[in-house]
C-alpha positions as CSV (number, residue, x, y, z in Angstrom):
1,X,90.4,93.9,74.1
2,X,90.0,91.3,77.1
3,X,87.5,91.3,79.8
4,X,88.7,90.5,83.2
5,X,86.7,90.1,86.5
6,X,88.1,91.9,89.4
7,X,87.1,92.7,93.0
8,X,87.7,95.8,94.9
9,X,86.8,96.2,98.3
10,X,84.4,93.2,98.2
11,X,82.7,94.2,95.0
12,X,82.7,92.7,91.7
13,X,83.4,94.4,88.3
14,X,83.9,93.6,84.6
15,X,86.9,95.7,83.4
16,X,88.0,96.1,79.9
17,X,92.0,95.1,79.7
18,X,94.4,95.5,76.8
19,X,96.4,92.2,75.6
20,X,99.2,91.9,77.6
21,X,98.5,94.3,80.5
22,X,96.6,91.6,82.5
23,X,99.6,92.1,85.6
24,X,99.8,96.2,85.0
25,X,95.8,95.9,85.4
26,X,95.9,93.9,89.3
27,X,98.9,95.6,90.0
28,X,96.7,98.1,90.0
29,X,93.0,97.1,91.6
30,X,95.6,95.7,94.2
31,X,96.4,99.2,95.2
32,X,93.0,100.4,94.6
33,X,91.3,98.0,96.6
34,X,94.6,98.9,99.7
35,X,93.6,102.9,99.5
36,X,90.1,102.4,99.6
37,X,90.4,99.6,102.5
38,X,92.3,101.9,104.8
39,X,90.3,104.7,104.2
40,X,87.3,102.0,105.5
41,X,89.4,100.5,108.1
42,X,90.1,104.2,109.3
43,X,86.2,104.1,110.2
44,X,85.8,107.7,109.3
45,X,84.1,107.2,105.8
46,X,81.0,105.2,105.7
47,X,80.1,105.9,101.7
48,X,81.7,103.8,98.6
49,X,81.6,106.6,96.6
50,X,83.5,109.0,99.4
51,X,86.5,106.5,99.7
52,X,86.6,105.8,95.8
53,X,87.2,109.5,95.8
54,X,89.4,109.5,98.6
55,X,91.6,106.7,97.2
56,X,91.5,108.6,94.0
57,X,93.2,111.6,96.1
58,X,95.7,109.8,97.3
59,X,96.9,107.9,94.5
60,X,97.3,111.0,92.8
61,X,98.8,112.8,95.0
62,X,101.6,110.1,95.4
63,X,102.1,110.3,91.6
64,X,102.4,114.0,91.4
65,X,104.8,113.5,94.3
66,X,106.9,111.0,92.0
67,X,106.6,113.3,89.3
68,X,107.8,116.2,91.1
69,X,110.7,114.2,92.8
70,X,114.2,114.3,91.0
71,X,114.7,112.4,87.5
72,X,118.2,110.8,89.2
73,X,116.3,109.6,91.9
74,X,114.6,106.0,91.6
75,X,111.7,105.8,93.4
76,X,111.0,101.4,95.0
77,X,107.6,101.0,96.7
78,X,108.0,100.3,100.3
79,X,106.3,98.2,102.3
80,X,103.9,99.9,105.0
81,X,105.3,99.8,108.4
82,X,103.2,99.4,111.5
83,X,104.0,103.4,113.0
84,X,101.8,105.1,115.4
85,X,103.2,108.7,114.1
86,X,102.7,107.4,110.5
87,X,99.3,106.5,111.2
88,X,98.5,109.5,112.9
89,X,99.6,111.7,110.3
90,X,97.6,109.4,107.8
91,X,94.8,110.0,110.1
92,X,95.2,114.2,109.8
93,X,95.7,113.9,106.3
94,X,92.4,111.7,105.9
95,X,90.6,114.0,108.2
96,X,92.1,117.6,106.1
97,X,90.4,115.6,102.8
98,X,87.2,115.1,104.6
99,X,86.9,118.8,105.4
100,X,87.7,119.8,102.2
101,X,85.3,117.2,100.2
102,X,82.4,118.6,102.9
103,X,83.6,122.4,101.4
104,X,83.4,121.6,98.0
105,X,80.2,119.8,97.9
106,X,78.4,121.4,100.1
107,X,75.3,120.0,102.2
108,X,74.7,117.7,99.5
109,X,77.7,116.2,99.5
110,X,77.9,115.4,103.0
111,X,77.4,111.8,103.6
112,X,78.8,111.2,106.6
């Protein structure tokens, strides 16, 4: 098993890598460190932690989308485009997952 050094949202870490899956491995601390920079960019989360678990969220939540979609269909990653309604309804969704982190954890949870 390799070691590689990788950053994600400014902060170093040590990761364990299979031979071979080097490019699968910043393929995905690429999109990792995306998630978690929009949620900061947003300016709505303040906590590491919250955003790690927001990315998280999201990331699934795109996969169980791909899973769910049609076998037949193939599925190419777009490029973000620069959309006011887009952003707005990222904005929503951001805030809905907020409100429900605050539920779940309770007053201990809520860090912002």
């Amino acid at each position: 098993m390799k070691q590689m050094e990788v950053t994600i949202l400014g902060q170093s870490y040590l990761l364990a890598c299979p031979e071979g899956g080097e490019d699968l491995l910043r393929q995905a601390v690429s999109r990792v460190d995306q998630e978690m920079s929009a949620i900061r960019d947003a300016g709505k989360v303040k906590a590491r932690e919250r955003m790690a678990v927001l990315a998280a969220l999201n990331l699934a939540y795109l996969l169980a989308e791909q899973r769910q979609a049609p076998a037949t269909a193939v599925h190419a990653p777009t490029p973000p485009q620069p959309n006011l309604e887009a952003n707005l309804e990222e904005e929503a969704l951001l805030d809905r997952l907020i409100s429900r982190l605050d539920a779940t954890l309770g007053d201990d949870g809520q860090l912002l």
